[in-house]
C-alpha positions, -999 to 999 in steps of 0.1 A, spaced: 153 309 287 154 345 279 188 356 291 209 372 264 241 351 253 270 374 259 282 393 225 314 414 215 345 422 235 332 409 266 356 392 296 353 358 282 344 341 313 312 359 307 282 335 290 257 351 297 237 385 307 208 385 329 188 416 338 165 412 370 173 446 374 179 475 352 183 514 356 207 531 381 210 563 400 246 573 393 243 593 368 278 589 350 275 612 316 297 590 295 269 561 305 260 540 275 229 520 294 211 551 300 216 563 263 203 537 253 169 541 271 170 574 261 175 569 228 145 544 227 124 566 248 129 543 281 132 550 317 163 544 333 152 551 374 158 522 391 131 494 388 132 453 394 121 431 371 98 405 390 94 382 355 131 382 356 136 368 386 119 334 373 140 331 344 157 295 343 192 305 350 217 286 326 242 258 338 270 258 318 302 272 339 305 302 327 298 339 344 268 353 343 272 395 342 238 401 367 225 435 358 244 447 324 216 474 318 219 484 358 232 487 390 217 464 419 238 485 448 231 517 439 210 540 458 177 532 440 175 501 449 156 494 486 170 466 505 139 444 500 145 448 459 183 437 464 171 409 493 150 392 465 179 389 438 201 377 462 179 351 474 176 339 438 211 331 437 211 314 468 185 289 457 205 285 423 222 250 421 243 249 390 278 254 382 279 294 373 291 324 393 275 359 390 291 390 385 279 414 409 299 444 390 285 476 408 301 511 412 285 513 449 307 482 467 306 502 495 265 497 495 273 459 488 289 459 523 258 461 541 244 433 526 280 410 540 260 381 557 245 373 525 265 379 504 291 356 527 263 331 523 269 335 479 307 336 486 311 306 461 286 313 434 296 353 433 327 377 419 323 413 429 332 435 406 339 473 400 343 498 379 375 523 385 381 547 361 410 562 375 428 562 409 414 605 405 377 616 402 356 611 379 324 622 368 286 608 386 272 600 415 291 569 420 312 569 455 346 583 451 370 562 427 387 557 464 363 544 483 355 518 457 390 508 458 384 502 496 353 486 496 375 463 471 401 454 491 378 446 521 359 421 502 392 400 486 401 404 523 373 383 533 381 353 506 355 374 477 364 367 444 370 399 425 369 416 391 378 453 382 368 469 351 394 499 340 365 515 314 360 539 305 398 546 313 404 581 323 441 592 326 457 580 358 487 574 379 504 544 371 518 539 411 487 544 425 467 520 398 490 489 399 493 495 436 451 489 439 453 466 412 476 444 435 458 451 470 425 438 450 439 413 439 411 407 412 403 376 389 403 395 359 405 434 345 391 445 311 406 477 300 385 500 275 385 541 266 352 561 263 338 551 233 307 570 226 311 611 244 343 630 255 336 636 292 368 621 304 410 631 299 420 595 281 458 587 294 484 588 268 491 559 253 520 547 268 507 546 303 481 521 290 509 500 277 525 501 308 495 491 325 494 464 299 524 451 307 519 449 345 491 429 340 514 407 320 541 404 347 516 395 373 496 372 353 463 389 359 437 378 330 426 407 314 410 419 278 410 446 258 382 466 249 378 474 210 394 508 211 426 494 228 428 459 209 456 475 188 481 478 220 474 438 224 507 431 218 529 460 229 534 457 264 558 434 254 583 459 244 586 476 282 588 444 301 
């Protein structure tokens, strides 16, 4: 097996990462994939990994993050590329589920018989910055939200990542949070550039402590484990 156990901060439903496909068209500055093949003199266009594909997947119940080092929904991808993952997962017959996480759900909508087909095995997940814009390529921070809401309207389990968190509107944000309805959030600030506006601190602690209320599982990045404890104080 040559997957790569999951390490650090991670949502820990997540085992494992698996990377059948890597490289992404979005173009988001603050993106630490891409620096990373830059920094080792890699490409980061689009590209699917055929070896990957006949990986033995591992059976353990966990999640397994499908594409940490891409985005399968994304514009590079052709149809036939994302086809072939997909129909990896449907022959797969233990007891994981993949996260799909994708900034393009929107794309991931015109592959819905499939992916109905996965429903079981799969969480789609996001990332939303911000209920504003931000910076990329990506589909508008809205649009996401509504590709989201379609898909836990249709029985999908879902997962929203809030990193890098760019200041926000806290009415808008829990509103989307509870029309999504997602499994789990993980909360984290930029960590390596300065592209985006953080939001001031007590915001995220009020975000903190809406996720509280509603019992939504989430985690904390490393650069916000220090508010762990203080939404408390606002319930």
């Amino acid at each position: 097996m040559v997957l790569n156990k999951a390490k650090g901060r991670m949502f820990k439903s997540v085992g494992w990462t698996w990377n059948p496909i890597t490289g992404c068209t979005h173009d988001c500055p603050y993106c630490w994939a891409r620096s990373l093949c830059e920094r080792y003199g890699r490409s980061f266009e689009p590209k699917l990994n055929v070896n990957k594909l006949l990986e033995k997947l591992p059976d353990d119940g966990t999640w397994i993050f499908l594409g940490s080092m891409g985005d399968l929904f994304c514009y590079g991808f052709d149809s036939h590329q994302i086809y072939e993952v997909l129909n990896v997962l449907e022959c797969y017959k233990g007891s994981n589920k993949f996260l799909l996480q994708t900034k393009n759900p929107v794309r991931a909508i015109n592959f819905i018989d499939q992916l109905t087909q996965l429903k079981d095995k799969i969480i789609i997940g996001t990332t939303i910055e911000t209920n504003r814009e931000t910076l990329g390529h990506a589909p508008k921070t809205i649009e996401r939200y509504a590709a989201m809401v379609f898909f836990d309207k249709l029985g999908f389990k879902t997962f929203l990542s809030l990193e890098p968190l760019a200041d926000f509107d806290i009415g808008d944000m829990t509103n989307w949070i509870l029309d999504i309805q997602p499994e789990a959030v993980e909360l984290g600030l930029e960590n390596y550039t300065k592209f985006l506006t953080p939001p001031p601190e007590m915001k995220i602690i009020d975000l903190i402590a809406f996720l509280e209320d509603c019992k939504i599982p989430f985690i904390l990045k490393d650069n916000l484990a220090s508010l762990a404890s203080k939404g408390e104080r606002i319930k």
